[in-house]
C-alpha positions, 0 to 999 in steps of 0.5 A: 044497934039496930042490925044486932037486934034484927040478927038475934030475933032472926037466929032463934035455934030450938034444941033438942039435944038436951033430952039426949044428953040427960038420957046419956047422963042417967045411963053413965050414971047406972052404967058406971054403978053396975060395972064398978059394984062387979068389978072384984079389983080396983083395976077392973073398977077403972075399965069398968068406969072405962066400960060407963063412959062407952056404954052407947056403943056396947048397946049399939053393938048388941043389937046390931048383933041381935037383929043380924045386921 
């Protein structure tokens, strides 16, 4: 018993990905809105769903283009 107490005092993990994962959450949300509030069908509604869940790469992508690289 005492080696697992030695072992959880020694493991102390800080992480920092949940800020990450709020800020991805809260971009799907508002990506998901503006492409299903455009979309004039229901399938472009589902690519548009399709198109929230990718959103990072779409911004990745744009600005990769903007800046030339």
């Amino acid at each position: 018993m005492e080696d697992e107490t030695k072992t959880c005092k020694s493991n102390k993990k800080v992480n920092s990905a949940a800020s990450n994962g709020g800020f991805y959450g809260l971009g799907f949300i508002g990506a998901a809105i503006y492409f299903i509030s455009n979309a004039a069908t229901f399938g472009a509604g589902v690519i548009g769903f399709l198109k929230a869940i990718v959103w990072p790469a779409f911004l990745v992508y744009e600005a990769f283009k903007y800046f030339g690289l």
